[in-house]
VOPAGU-2260 file (C-alpha; in pm, 1 decimal, decimal comma):
REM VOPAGU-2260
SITE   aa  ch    i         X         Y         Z
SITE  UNK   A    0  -12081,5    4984,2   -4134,1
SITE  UNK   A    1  -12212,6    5027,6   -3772,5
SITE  UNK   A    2  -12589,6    5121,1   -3747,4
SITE  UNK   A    3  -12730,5    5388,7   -3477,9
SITE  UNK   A    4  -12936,4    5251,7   -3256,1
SITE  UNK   A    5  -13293,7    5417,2   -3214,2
SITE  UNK   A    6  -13430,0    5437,2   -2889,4
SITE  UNK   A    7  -13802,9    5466,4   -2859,4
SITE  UNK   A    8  -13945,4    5730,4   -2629,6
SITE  UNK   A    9  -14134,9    5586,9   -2340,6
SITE  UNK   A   10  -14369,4    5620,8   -2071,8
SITE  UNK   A   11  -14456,0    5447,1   -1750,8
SITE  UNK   A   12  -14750,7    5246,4   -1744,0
SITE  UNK   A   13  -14986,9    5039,2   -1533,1
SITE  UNK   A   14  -15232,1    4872,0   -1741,7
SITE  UNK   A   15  -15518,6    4562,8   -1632,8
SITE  UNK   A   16  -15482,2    4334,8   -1893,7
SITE  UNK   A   17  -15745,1    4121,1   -1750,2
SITE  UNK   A   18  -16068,8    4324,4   -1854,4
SITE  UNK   A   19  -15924,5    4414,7   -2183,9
SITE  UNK   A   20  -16087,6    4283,7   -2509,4
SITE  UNK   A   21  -15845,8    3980,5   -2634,5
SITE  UNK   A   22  -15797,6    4227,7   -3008,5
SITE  UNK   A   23  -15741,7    4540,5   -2686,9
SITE  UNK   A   24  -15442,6    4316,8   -2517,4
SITE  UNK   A   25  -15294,6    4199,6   -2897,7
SITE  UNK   A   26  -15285,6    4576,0   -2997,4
SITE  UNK   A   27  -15163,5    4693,2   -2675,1
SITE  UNK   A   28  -14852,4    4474,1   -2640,9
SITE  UNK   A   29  -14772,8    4417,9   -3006,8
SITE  UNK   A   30  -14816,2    4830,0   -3130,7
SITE  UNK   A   31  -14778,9    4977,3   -2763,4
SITE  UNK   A   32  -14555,7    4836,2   -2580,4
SITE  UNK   A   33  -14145,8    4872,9   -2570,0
SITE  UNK   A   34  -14014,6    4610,3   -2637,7
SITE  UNK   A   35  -14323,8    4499,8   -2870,1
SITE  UNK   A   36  -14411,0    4097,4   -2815,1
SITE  UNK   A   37  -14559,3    3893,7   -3052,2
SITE  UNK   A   38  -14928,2    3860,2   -3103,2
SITE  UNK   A   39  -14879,1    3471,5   -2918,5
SITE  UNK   A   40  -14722,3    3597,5   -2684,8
SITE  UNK   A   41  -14943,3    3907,9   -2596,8
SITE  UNK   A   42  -15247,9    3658,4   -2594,1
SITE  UNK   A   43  -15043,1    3428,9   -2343,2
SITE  UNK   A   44  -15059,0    3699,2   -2114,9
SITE  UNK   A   45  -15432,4    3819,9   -2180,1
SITE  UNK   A   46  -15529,0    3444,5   -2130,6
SITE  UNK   A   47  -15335,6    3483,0   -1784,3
SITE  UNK   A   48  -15502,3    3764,7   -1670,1
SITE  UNK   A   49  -15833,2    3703,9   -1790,0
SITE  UNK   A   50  -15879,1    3425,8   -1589,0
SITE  UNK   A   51  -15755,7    3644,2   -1266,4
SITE  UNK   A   52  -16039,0    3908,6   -1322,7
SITE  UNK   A   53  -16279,6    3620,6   -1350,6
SITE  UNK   A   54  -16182,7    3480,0   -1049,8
SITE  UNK   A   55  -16281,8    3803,3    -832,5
SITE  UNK   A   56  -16526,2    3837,4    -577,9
SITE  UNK   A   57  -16892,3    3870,9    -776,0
SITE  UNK   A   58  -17057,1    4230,7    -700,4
SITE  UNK   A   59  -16763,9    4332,4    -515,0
SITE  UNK   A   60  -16858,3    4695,0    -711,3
SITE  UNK   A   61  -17202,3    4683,0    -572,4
SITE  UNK   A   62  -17171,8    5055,9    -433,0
SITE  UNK   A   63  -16962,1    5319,8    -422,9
SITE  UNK   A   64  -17076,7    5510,3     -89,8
SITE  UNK   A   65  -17120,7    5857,1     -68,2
SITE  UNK   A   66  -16883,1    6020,4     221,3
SITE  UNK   A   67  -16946,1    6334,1     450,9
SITE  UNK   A   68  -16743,0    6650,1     289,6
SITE  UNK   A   69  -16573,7    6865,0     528,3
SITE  UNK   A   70  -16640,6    7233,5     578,5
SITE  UNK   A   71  -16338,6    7319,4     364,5
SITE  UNK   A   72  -16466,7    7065,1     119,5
SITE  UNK   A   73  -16804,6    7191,3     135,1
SITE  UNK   A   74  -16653,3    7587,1      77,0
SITE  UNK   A   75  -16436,7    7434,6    -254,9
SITE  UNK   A   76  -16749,3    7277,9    -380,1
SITE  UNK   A   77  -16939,4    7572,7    -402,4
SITE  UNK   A   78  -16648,8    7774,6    -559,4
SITE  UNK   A   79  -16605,9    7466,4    -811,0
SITE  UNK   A   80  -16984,9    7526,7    -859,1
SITE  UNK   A   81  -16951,8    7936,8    -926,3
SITE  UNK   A   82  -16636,7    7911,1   -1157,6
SITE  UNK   A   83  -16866,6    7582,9   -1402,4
SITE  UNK   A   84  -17135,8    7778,9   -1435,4
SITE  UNK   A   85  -16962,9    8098,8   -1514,4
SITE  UNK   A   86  -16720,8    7946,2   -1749,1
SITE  UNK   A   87  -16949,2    7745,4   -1923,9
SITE  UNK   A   88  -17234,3    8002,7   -1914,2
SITE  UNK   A   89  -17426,6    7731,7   -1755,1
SITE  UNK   A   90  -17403,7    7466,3   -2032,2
SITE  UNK   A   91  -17220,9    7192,1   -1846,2
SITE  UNK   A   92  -17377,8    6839,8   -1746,5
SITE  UNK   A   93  -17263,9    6859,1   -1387,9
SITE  UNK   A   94  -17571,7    6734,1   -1179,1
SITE  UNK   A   95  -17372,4    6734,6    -805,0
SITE  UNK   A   96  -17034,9    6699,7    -606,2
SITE  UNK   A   97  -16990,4    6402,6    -420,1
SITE  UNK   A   98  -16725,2    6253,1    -238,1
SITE  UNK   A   99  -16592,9    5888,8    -216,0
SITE  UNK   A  100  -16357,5    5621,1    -178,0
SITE  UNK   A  101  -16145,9    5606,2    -500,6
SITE  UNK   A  102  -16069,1    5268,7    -436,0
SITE  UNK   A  103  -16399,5    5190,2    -501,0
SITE  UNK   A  104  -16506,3    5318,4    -847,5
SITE  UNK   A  105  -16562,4    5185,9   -1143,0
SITE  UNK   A  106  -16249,7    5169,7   -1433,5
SITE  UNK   A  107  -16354,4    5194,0   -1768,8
SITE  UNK   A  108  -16007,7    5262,2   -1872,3
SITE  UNK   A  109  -15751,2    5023,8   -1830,5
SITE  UNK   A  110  -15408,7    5214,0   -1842,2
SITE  UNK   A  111  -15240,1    5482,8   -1581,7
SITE  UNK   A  112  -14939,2    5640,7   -1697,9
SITE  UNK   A  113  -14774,4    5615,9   -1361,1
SITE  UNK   A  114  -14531,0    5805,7   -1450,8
SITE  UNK   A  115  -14761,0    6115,4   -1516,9
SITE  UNK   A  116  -14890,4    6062,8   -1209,7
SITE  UNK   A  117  -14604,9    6084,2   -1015,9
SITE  UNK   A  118  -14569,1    6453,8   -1109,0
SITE  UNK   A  119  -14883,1    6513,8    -964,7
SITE  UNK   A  120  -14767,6    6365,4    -585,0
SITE  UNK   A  121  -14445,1    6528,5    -636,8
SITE  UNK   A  122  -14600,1    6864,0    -587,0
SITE  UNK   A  123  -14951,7    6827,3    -421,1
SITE  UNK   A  124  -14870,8    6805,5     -37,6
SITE  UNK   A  125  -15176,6    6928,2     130,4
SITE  UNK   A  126  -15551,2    6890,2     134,8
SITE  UNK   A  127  -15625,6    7217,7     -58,2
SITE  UNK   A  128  -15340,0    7154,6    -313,7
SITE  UNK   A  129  -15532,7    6801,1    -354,0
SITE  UNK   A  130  -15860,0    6985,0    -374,4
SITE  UNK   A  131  -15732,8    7265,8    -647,8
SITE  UNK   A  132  -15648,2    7004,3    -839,3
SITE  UNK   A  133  -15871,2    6715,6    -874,7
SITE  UNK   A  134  -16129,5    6990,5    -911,5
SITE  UNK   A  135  -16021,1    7340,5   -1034,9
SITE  UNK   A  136  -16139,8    7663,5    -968,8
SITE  UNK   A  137  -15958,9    7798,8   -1275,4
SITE  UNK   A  138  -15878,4    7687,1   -1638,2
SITE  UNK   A  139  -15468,5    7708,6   -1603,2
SITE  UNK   A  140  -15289,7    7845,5   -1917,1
SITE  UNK   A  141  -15202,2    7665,7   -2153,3
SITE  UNK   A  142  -14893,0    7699,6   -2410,0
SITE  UNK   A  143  -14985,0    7565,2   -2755,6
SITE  UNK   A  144  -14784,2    7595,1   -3097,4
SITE  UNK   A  145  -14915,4    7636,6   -3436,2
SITE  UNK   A  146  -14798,3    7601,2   -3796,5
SITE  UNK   A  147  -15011,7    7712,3   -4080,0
SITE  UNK   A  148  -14970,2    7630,9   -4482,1
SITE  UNK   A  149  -15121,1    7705,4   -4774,9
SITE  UNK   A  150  -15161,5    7528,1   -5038,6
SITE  UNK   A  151  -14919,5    7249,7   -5118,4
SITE  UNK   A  152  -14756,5    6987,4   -5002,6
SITE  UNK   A  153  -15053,3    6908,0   -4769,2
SITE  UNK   A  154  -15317,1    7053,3   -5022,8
SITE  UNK   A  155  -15339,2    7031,8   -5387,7
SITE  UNK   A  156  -15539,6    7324,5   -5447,0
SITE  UNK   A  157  -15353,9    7661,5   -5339,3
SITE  UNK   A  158  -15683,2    7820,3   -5155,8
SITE  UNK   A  159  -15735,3    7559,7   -4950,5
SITE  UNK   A  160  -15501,7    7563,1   -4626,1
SITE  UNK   A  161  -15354,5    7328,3   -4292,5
SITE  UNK   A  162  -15274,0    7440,6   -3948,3
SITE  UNK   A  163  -15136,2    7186,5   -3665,5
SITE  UNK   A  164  -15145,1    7301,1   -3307,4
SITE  UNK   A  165  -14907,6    7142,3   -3108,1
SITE  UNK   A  166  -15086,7    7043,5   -2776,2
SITE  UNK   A  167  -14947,5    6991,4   -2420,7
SITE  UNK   A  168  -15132,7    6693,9   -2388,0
SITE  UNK   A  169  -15463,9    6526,7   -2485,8
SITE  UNK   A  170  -15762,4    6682,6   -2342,2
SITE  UNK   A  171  -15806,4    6967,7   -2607,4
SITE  UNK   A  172  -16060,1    7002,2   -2924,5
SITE  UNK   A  173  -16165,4    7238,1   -3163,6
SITE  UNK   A  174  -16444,5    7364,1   -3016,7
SITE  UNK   A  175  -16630,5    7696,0   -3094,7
SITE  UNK   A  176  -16636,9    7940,6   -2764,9
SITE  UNK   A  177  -16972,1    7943,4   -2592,2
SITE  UNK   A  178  -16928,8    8300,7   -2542,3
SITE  UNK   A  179  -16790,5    8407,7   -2892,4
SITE  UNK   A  180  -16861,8    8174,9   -3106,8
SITE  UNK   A  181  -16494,9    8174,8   -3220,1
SITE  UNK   A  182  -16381,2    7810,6   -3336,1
SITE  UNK   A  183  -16013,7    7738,7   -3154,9
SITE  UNK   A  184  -15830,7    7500,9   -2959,0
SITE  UNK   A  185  -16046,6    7432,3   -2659,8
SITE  UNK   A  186  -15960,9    7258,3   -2368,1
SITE  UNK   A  187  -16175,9    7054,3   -2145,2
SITE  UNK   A  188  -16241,5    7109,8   -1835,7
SITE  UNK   A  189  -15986,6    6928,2   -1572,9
SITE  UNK   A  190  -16208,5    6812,5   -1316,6
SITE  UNK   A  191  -16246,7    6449,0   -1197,9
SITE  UNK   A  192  -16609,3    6369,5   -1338,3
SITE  UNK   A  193  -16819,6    6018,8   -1292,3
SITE  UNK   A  194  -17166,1    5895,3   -1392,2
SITE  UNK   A  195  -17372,3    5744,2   -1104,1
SITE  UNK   A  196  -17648,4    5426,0   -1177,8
SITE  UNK   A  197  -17758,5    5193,8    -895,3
SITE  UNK   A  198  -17517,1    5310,2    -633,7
SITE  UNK   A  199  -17258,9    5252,8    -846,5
SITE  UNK   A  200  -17010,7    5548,5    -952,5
SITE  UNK   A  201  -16796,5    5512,3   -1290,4
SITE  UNK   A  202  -16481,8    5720,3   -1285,9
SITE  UNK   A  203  -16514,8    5877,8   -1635,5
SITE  UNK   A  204  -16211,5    6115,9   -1654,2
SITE  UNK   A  205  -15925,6    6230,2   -1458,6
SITE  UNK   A  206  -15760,7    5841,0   -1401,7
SITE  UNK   A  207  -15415,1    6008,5   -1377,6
SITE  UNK   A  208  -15434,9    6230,9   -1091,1
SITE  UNK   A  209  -15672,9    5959,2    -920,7
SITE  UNK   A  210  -15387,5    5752,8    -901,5
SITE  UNK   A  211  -15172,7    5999,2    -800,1
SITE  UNK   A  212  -15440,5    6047,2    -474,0
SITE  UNK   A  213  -15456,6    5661,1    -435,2
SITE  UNK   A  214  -15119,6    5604,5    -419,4
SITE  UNK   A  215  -14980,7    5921,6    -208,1
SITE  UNK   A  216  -15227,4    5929,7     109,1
SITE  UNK   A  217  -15075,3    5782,3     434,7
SITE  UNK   A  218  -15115,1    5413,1     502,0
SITE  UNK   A  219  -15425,5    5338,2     688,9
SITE  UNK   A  220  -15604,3    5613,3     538,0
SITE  UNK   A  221  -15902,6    5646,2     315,6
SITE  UNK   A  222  -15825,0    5742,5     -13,7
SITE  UNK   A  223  -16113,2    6016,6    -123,4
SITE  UNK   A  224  -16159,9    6233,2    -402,7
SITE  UNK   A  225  -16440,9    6470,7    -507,6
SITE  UNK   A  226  -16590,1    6375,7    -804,0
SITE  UNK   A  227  -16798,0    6594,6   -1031,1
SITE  UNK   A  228  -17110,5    6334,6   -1146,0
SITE  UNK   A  229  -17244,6    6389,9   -1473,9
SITE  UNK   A  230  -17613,5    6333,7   -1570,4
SITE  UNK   A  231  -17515,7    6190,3   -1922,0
SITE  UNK   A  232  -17547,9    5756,5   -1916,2
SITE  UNK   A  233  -17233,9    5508,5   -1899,8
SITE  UNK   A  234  -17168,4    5491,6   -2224,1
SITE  UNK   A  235  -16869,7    5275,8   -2394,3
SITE  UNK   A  236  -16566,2    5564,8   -2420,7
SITE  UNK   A  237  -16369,5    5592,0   -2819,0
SITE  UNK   A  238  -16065,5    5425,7   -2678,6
SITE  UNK   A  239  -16277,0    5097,9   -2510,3
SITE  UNK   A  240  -16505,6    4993,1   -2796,9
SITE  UNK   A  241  -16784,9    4745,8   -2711,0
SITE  UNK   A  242  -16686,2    4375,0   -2689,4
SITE  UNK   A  243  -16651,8    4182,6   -3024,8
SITE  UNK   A  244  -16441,9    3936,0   -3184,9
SITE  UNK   A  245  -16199,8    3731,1   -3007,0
SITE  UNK   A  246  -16412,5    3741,6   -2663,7
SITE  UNK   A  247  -16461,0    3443,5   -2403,3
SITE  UNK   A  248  -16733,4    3343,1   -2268,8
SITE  UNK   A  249  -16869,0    3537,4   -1981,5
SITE  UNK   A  250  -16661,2    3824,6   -2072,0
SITE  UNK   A  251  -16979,6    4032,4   -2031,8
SITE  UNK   A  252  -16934,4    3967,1   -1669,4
SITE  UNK   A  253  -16625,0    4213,3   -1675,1
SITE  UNK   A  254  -16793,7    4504,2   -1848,1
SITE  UNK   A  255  -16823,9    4814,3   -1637,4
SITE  UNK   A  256  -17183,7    4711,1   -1634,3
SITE  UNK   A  257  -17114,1    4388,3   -1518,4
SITE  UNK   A  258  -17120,7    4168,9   -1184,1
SITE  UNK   A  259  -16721,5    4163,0   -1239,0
SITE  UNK   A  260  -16625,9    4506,4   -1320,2
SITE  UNK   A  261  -16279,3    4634,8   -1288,5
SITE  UNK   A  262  -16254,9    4846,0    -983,5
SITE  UNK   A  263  -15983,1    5119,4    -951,5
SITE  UNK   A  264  -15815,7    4957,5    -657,5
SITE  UNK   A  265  -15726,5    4711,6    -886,4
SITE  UNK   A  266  -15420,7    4927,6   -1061,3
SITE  UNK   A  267  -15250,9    4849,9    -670,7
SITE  UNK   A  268  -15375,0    4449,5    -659,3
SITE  UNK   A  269  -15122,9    4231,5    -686,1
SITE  UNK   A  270  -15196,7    4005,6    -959,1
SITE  UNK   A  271  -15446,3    4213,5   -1152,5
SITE  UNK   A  272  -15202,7    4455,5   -1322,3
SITE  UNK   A  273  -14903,8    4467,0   -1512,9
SITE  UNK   A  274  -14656,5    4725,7   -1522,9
SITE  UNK   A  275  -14537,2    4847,1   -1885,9
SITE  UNK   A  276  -14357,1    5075,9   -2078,6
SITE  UNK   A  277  -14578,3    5248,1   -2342,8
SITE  UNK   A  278  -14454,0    5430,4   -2638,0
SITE  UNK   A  279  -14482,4    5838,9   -2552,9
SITE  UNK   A  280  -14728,5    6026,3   -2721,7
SITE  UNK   A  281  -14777,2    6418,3   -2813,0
SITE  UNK   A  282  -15073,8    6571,1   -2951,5
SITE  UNK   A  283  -15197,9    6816,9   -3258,6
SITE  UNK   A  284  -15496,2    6900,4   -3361,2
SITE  UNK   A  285  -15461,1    6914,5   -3732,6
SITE  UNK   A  286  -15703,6    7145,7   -3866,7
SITE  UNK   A  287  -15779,5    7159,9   -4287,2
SITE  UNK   A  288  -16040,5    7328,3   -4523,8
SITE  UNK   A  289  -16086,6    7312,1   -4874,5
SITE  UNK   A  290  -16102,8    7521,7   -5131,4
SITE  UNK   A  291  -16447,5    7385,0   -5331,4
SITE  UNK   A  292  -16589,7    7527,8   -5626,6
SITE  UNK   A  293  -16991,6    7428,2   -5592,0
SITE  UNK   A  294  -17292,0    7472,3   -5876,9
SITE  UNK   A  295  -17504,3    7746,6   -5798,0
SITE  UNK   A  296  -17827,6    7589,3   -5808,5
């Protein structure tokens, strides 16, 4: 009898092993990667590349300097500015607008889906197409799917209810509306933000279309961005916990905090990443209440 064979849904992906955790690297190349290795053989490679992002220059992310914005620049910022505050009826944690060298910010995340970001160069071929999106002026539609059920099979109780919304990709939550107060699928705002400390600038969100930038502006030409900082403090992100078990010696050193943090020009240095293919992803939101029966007391 001949048996199918499955084929795995993939992704593009440029990852830096190097400043991962050593349990990070096991999970990522044993759950996430296609064709999975073995956990050996996934710390074979960690061990490789941790020893390259030791070996860097020492407070080669000292600073991240600020750059002159253009007049255009200058006109989007204060349109950026306008459309937060009106959107958000002022309750955003955007402090300022600055612009800089992408190369030289600080990674917190170690993973591009390159192949996400190539959709971005394919159709951003000017300035202002760069500068509507790596900093929006507008919340763009978005198409989302729902199923809703009652009762059984996800709940035992009849009253009590499920409803998955089928996302078109991650950055969404179920958030009540600022202006409503009506709880529904929310998405974030798709600016590139950062938090600043010390001269230093962390690259907090938008890691797909900064790569994207990086790797479509002419050679010989500085690779900028506007970046929206944030007054909240560098904090460790859900999908980088802090380090623990299975950490070297003077893996502190590598932390975003540290003398030897990873730097987003390392996704293009040779040596430092590793191209991968990832297993895809899509996204719900899986929403439940239950029916409860409570004493009145």
């Amino acid at each position: 009898m001949s048996t199918a064979l499955v084929t795995v849904p993939t992704v593009r992906t440029r990852i830096l092993p190097g400043w991962m955790t050593r349990d990070q690297a096991i999970a990522t190349f044993t759950a996430e990667c296609v064709p999975s290795l073995s956990p050996e053989e996934a710390i074979a490679i960690w061990e490789e590349y941790r020893e390259r992002a030791l070996a860097v220059p020492v407070d080669r992310g000292a600073v991240c300097e600020r750059l002159p914005l253009t007049a255009e620049e200058q006109d989007h910022v204060q349109r950026f500015m306008t459309f937060l505050n009106q959107y958000t009826n002022g309750q955003h944690q955007v402090v300022d607008v600055i612009k800089v060298d992408i190369r030289q910010m600080i990674a917190h995340q170690y993973y591009v889906m390159t192949e996400r970001s190539e959709g971005y160069a394919q159709r951003l071929h000017t300035e202002a197409d760069w500068l509507n999106e790596l900093m929006p002026t507008m919340m763009p539609v978005a198409q989302l799917g729902m199923r809703f059920s009652l009762g059984l099979p996800h709940n035992p109780h009849p009253m009590s209810s499920q409803a998955i919304i089928e996302l078109p990709h991650s950055e969404f939550a179920f958030l009540a509306n600022p202006a409503t107060g009506v709880f529904t699928a929310s998405q974030f705002m798709r600016h590139i933000t950062g938090c600043e400390h010390a001269s230093k600038v962390l690259l907090k969100a938008g890691y797909h279309r900064s790569f994207a930038r990086l790797t479509s502006v002419p050679p010989a030409t500085v690779p900028t961005a506007l970046v929206a900082l944030e007054r909240n403090t560098w904090v460790h992100p859900v999908n980088q916990p802090p380090v623990g078990v299975g950490v070297t010696v003077g893996a502190g050193e590598l932390l975003p905090s540290g003398r030897l943090p990873a730097l987003f020009s390392d996704f293009v240095t040779d040596g430092l990443f590793m191209d991968v293919l990832q297993r895809r992803k899509r996204f719900q939101l899986r929403i439940q209440s239950t029916w409860t029966a409570v004493d009145d007391i």
